[in-house]
mmJSON file of the N, C-alpha and C atoms, coordinates in Angstrom:
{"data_MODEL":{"atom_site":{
"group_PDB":["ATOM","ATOM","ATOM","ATOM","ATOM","ATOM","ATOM","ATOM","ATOM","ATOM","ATOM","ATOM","ATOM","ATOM","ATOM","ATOM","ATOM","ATOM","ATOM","ATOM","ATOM","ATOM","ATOM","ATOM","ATOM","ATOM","ATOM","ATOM","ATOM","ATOM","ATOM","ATOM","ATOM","ATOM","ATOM","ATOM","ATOM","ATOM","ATOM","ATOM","ATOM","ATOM","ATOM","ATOM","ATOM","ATOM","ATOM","ATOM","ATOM","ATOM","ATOM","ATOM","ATOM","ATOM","ATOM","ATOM","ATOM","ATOM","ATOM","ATOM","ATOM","ATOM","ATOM","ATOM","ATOM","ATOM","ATOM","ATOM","ATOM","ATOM","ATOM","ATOM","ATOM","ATOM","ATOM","ATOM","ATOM","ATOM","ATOM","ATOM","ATOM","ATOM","ATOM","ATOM","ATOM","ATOM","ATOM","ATOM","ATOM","ATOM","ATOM","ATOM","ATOM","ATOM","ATOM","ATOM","ATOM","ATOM","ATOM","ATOM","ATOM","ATOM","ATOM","ATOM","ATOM","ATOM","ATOM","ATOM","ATOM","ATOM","ATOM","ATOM","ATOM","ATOM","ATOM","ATOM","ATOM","ATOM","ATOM","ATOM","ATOM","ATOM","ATOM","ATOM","ATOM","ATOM","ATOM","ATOM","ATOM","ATOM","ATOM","ATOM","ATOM","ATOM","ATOM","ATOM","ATOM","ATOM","ATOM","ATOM","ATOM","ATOM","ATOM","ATOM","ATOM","ATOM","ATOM","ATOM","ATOM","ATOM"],
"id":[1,2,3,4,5,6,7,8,9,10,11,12,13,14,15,16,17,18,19,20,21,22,23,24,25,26,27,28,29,30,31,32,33,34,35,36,37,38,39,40,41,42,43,44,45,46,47,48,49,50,51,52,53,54,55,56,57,58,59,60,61,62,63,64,65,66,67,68,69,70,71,72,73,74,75,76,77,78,79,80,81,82,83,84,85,86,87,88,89,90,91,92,93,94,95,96,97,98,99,100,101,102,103,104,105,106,107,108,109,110,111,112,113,114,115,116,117,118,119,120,121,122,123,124,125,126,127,128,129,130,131,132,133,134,135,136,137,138,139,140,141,142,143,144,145,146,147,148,149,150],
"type_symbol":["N","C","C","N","C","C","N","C","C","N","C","C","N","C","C","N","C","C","N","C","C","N","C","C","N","C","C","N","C","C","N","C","C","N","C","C","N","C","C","N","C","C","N","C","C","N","C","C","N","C","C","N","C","C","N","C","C","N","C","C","N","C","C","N","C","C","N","C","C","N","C","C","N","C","C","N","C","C","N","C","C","N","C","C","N","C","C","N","C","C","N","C","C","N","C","C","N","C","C","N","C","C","N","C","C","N","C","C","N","C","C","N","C","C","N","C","C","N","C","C","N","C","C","N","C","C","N","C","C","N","C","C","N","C","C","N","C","C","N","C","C","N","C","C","N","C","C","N","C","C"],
"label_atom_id":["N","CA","C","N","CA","C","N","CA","C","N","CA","C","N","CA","C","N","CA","C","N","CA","C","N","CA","C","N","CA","C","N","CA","C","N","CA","C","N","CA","C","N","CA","C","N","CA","C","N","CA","C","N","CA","C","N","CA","C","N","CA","C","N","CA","C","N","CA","C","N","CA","C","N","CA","C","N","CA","C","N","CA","C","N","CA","C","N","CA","C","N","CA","C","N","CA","C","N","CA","C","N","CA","C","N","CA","C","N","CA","C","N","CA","C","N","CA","C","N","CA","C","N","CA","C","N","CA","C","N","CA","C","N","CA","C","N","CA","C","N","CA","C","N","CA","C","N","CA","C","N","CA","C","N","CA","C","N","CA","C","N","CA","C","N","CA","C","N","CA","C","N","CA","C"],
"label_alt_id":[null,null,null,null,null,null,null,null,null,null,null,null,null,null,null,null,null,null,null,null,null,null,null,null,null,null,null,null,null,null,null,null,null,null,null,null,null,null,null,null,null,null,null,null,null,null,null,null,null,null,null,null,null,null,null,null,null,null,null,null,null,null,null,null,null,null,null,null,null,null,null,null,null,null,null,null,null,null,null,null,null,null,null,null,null,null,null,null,null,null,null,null,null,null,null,null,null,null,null,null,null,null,null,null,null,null,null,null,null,null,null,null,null,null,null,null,null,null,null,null,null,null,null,null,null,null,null,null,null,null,null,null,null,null,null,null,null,null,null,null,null,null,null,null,null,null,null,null,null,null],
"label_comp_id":["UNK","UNK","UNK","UNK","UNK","UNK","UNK","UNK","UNK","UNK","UNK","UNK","UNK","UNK","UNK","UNK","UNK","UNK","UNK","UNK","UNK","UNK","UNK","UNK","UNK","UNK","UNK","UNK","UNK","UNK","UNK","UNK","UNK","UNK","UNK","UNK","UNK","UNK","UNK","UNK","UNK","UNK","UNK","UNK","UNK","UNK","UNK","UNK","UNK","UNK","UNK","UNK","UNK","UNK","UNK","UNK","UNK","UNK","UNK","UNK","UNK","UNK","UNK","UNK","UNK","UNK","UNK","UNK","UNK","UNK","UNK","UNK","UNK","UNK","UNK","UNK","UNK","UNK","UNK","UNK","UNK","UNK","UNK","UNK","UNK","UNK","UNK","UNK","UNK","UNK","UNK","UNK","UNK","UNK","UNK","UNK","UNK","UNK","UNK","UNK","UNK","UNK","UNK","UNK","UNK","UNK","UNK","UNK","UNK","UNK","UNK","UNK","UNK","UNK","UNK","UNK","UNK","UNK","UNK","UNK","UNK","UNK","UNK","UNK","UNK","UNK","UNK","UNK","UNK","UNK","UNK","UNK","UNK","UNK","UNK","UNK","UNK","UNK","UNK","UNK","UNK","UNK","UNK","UNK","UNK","UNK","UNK","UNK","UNK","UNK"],
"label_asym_id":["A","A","A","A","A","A","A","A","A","A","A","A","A","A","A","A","A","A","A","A","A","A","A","A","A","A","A","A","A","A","A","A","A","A","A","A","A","A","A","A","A","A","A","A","A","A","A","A","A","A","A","A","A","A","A","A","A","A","A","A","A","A","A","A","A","A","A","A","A","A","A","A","A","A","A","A","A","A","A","A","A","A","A","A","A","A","A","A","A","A","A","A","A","A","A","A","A","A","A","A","A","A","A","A","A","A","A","A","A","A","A","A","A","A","A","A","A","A","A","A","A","A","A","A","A","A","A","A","A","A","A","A","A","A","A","A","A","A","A","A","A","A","A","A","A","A","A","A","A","A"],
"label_entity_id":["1","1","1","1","1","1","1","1","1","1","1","1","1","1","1","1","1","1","1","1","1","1","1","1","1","1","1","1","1","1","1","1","1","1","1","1","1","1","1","1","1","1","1","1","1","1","1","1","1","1","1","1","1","1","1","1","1","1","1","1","1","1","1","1","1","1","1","1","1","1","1","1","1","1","1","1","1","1","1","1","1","1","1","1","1","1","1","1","1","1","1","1","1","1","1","1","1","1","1","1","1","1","1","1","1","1","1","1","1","1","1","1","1","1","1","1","1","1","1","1","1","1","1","1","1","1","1","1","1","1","1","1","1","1","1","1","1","1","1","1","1","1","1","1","1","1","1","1","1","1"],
"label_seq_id":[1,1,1,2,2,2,3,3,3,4,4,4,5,5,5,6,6,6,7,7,7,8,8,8,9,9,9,10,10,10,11,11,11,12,12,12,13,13,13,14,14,14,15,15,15,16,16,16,17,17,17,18,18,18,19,19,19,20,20,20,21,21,21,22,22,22,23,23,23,24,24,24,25,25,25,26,26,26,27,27,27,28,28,28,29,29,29,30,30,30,31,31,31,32,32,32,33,33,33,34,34,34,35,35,35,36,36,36,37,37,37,38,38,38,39,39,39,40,40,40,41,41,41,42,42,42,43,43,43,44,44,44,45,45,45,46,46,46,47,47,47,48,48,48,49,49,49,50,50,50],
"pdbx_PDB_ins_code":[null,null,null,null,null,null,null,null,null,null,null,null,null,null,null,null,null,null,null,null,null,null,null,null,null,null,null,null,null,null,null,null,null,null,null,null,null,null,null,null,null,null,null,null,null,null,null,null,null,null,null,null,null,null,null,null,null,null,null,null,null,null,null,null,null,null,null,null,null,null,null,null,null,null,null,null,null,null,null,null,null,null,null,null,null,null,null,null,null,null,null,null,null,null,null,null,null,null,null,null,null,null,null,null,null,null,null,null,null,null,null,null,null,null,null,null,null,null,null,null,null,null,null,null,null,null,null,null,null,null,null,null,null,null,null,null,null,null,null,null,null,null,null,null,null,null,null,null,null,null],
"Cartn_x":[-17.774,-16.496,-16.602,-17.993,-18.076,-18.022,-18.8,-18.662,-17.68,-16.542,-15.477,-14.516,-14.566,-13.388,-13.822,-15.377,-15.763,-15.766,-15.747,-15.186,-13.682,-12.367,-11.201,-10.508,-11.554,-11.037,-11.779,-12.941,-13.132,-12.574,-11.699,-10.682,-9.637,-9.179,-7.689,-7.504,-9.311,-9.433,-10.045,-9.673,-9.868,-9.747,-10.341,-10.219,-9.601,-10.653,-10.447,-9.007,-8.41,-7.314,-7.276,-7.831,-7.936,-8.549,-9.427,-9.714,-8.786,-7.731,-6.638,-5.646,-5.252,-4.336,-5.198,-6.312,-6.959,-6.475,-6.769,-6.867,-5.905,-4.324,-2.803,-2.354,-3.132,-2.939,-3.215,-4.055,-5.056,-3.939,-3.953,-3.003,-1.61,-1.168,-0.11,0.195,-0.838,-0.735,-1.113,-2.276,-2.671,-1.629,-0.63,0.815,1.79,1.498,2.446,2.282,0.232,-0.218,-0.128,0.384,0.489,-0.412,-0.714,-1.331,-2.129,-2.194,-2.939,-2.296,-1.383,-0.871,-1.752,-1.24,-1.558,-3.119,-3.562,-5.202,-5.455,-4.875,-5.462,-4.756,-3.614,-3.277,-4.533,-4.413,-5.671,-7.003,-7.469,-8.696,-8.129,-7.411,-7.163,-7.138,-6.473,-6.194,-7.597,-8.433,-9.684,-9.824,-8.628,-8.326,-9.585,-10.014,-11.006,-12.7,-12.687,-13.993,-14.311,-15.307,-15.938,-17.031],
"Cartn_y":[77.933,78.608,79.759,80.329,81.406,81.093,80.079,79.126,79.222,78.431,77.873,79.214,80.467,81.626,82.303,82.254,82.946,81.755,80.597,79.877,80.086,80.186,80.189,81.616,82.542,84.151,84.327,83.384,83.766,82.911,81.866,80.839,81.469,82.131,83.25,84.673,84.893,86.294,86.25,85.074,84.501,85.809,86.12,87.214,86.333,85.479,84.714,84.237,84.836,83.855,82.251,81.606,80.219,79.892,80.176,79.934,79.584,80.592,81.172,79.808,79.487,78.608,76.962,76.841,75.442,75.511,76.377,76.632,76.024,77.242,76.714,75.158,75.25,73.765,72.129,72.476,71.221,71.884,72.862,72.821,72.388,72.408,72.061,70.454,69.759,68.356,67.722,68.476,67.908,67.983,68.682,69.072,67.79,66.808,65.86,64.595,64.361,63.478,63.422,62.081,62.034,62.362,62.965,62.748,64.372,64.726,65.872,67.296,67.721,69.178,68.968,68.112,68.128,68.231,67.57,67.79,69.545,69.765,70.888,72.036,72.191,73.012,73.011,71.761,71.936,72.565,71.903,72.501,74.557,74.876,75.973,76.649,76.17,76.724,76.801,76.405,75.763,74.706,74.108,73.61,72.407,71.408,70.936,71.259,73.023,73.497,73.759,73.315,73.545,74.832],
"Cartn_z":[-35.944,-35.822,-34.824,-34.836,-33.691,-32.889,-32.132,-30.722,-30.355,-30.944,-30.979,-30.415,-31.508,-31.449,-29.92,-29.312,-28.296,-26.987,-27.588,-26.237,-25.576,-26.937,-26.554,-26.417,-26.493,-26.255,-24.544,-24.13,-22.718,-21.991,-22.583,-21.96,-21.568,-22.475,-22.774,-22.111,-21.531,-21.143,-19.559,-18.955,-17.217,-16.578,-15.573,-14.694,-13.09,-12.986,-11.949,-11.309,-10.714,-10.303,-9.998,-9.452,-9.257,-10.969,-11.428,-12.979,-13.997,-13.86,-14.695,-14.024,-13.065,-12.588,-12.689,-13.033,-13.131,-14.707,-15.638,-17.523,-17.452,-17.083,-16.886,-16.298,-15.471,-14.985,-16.172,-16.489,-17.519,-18.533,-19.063,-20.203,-19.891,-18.862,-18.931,-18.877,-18.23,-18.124,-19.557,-19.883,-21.776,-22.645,-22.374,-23.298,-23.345,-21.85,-21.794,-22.57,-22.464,-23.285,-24.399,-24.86,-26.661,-26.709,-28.247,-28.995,-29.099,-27.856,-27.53,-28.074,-28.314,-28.559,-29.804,-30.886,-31.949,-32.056,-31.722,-31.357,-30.706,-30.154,-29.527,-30.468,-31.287,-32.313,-33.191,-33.777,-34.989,-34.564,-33.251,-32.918,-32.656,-31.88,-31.912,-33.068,-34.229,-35.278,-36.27,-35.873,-36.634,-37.817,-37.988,-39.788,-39.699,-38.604,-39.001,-38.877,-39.11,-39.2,-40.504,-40.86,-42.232,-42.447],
"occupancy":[1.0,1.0,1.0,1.0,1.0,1.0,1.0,1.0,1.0,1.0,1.0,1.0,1.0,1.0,1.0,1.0,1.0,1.0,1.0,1.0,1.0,1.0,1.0,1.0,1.0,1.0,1.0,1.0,1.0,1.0,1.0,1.0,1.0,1.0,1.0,1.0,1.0,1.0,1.0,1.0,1.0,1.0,1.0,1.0,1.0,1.0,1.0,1.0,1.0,1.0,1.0,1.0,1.0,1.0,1.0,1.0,1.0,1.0,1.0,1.0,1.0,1.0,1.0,1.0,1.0,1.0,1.0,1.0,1.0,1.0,1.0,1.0,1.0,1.0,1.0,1.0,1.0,1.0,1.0,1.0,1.0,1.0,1.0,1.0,1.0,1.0,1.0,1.0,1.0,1.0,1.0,1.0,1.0,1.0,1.0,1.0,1.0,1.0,1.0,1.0,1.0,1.0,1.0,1.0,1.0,1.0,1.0,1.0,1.0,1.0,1.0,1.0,1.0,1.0,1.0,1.0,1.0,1.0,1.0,1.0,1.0,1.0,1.0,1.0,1.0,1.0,1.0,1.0,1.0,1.0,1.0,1.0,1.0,1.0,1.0,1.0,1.0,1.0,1.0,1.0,1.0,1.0,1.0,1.0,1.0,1.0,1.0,1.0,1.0,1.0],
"B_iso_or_equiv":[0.0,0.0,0.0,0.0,0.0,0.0,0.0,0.0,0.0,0.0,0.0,0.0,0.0,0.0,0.0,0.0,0.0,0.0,0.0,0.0,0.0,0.0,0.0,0.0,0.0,0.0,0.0,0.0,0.0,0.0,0.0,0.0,0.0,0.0,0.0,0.0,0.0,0.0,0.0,0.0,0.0,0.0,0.0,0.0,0.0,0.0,0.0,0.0,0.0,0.0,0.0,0.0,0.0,0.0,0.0,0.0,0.0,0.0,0.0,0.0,0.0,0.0,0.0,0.0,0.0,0.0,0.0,0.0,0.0,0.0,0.0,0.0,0.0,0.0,0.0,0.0,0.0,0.0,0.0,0.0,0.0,0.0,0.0,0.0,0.0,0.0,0.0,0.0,0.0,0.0,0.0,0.0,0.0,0.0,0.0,0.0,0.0,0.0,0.0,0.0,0.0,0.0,0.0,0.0,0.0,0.0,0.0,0.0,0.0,0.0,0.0,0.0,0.0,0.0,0.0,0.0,0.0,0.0,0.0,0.0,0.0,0.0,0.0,0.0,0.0,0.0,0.0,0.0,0.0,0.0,0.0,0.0,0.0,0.0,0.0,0.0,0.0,0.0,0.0,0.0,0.0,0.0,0.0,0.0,0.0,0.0,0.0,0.0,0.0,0.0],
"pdbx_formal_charge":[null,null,null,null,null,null,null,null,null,null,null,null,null,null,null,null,null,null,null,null,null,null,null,null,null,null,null,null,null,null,null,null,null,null,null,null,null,null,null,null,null,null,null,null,null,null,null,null,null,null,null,null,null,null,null,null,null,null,null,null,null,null,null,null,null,null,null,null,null,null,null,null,null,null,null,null,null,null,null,null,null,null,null,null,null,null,null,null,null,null,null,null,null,null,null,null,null,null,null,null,null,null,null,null,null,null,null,null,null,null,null,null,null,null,null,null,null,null,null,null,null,null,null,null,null,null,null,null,null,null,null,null,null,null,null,null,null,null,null,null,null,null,null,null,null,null,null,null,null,null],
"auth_seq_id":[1,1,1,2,2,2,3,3,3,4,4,4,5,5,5,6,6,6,7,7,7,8,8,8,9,9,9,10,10,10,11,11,11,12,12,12,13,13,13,14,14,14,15,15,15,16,16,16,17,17,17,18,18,18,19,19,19,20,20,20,21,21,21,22,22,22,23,23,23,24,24,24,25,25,25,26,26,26,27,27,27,28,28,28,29,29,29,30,30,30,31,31,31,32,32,32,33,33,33,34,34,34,35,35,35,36,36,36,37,37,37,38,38,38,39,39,39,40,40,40,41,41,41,42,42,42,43,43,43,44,44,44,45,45,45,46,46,46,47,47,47,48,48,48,49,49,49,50,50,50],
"auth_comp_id":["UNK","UNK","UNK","UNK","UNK","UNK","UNK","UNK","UNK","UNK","UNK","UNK","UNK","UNK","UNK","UNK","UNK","UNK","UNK","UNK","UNK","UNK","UNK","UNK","UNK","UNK","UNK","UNK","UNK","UNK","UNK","UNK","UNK","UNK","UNK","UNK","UNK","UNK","UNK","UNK","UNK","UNK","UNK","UNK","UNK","UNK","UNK","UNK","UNK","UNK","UNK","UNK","UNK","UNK","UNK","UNK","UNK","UNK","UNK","UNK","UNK","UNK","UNK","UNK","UNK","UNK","UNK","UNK","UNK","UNK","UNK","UNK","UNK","UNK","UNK","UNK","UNK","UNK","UNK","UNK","UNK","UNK","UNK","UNK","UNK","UNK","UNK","UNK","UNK","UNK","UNK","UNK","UNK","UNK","UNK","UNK","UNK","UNK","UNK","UNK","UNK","UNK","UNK","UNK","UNK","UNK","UNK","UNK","UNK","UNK","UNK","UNK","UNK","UNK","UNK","UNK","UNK","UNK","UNK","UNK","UNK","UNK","UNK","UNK","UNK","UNK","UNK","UNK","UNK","UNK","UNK","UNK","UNK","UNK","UNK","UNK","UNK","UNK","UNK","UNK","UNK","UNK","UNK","UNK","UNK","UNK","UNK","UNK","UNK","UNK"],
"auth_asym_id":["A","A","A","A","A","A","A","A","A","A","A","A","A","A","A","A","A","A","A","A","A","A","A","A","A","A","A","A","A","A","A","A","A","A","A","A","A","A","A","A","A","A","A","A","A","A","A","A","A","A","A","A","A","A","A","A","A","A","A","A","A","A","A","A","A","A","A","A","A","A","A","A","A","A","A","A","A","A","A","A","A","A","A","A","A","A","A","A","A","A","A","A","A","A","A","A","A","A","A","A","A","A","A","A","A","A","A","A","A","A","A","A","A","A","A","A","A","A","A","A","A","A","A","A","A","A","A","A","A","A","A","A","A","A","A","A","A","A","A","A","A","A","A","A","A","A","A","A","A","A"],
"auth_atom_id":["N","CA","C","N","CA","C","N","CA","C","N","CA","C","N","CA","C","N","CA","C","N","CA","C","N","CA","C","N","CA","C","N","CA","C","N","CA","C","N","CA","C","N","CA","C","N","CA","C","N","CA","C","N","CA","C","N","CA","C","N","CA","C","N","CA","C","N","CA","C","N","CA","C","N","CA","C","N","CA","C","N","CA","C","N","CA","C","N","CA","C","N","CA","C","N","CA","C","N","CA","C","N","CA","C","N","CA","C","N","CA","C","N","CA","C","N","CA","C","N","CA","C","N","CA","C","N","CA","C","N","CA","C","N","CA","C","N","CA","C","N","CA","C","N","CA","C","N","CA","C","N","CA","C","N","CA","C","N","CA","C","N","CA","C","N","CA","C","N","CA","C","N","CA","C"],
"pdbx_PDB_model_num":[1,1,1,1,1,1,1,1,1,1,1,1,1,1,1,1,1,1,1,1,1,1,1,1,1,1,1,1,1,1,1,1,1,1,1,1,1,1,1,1,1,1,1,1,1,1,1,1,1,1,1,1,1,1,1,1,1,1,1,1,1,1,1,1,1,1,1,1,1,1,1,1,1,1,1,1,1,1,1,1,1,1,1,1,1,1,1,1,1,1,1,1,1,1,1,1,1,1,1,1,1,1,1,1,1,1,1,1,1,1,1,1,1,1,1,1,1,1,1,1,1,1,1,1,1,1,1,1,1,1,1,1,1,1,1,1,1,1,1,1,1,1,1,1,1,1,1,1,1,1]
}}}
């Protein structure tokens, strides 16, 4: 769960300009694919970490 909270806080905390617009970018195309928000809520949310 630590991995996880310190992978998506230095995802969230980009300095890089081109970085920050590749993140935005992939997220925005993963949003269109089924199946994926839902996948990426849960993983965000942690509900399938034990």
């Amino acid at each position: 769960m630590v991995t996880m909270t310190d992978r998506m806080t230095r995802a969230a905390t980009l300095k890089s300009a081109p970085a920050r617009l590749l993140r935005n970018s992939a997220l925005a195309i993963a949003g269109h694919i089924p199946g994926v928000p839902a996948k990426l809520a849960r993983l965000l949310a942690e509900l399938d970490n034990r």
